[in-house]
N, C-alpha and C positions, 0 to 999 in steps of 0.2 A: 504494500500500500504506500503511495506517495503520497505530495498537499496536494494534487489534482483530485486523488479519488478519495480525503479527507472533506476536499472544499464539495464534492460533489454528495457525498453521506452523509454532512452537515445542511445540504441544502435539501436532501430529501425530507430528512429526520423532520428539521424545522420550520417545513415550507417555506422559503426563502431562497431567492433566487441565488445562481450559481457564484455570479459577480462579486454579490454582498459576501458568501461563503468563502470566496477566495480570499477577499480582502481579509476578512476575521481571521484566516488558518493565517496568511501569510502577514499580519501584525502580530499574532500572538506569537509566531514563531521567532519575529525577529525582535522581539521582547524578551525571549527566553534568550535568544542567541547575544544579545547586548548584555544581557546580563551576564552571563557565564564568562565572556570574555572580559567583564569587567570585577569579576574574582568572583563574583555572589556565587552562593550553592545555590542551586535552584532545584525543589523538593514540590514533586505531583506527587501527592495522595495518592496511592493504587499505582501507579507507574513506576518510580524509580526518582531518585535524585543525581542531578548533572554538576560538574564541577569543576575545574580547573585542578590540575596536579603538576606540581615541578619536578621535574628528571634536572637534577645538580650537570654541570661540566665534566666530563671525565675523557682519561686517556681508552683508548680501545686499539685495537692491533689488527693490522688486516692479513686477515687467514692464507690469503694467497703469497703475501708479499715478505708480510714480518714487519713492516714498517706502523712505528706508534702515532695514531692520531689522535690532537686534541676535538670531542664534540661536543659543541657548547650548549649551554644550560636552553632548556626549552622546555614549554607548558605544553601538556595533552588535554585531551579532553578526559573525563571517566565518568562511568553511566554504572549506578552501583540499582541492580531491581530490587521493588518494593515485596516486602517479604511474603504481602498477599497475595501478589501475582505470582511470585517466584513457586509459594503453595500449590494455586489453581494450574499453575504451569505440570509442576510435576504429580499432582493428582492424577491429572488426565493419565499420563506415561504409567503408574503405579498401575490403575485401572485395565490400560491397554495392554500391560502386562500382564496380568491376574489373568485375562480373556484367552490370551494366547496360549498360559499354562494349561485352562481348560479345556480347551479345542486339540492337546494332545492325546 
């Protein structure tokens, strides 16, 4: 699923045209995205929390060569799932698996 067929699920869901739909997905998103890059954690209920993490400067060696390079210090992103979903996630698999033993 992309923000097209978010902005289009939202505009079913809520009767409300496509247009409006897109604008909503694509502010909300770039509300979430201004913020993370400006260090905020940013925490959905039921989804997961988003956040900026520092990887320090360090030496590394390149496998091929042997030669030592400095790579310098840079922020990731990390997407940590909220523990309800992560549940309903692996329910499902527990279940699918339970079925399969049966069906031996």
């Amino acid at each position: 699923m992309n923000k097209s067929d978010i902005a289009r699920e939202l505009a079913r869901r809520k009767g409300i045209s496509i247009r409006k739909a897109r604008l909503l997905v694509n502010l909300t998103f770039k509300v979430l995205k201004e913020a993370v890059l400006s260090g905020e954690k940013v925490e959905i209920r039921g989804l997961g929390t988003f956040k900026l993490h520092r990887r320090p400067g360090r030496f590394v060696r390149n496998p091929r060569t042997g030669i030592e390079v400095f790579v310098k210090e840079r922020y990731v992103p990390r997407y940590k799932m909220a523990k309800s979903l992560k549940r309903k996630l692996n329910q499902g698999t527990v279940e699918k698996t339970e079925k399969a033993r049966e069906a031996r």
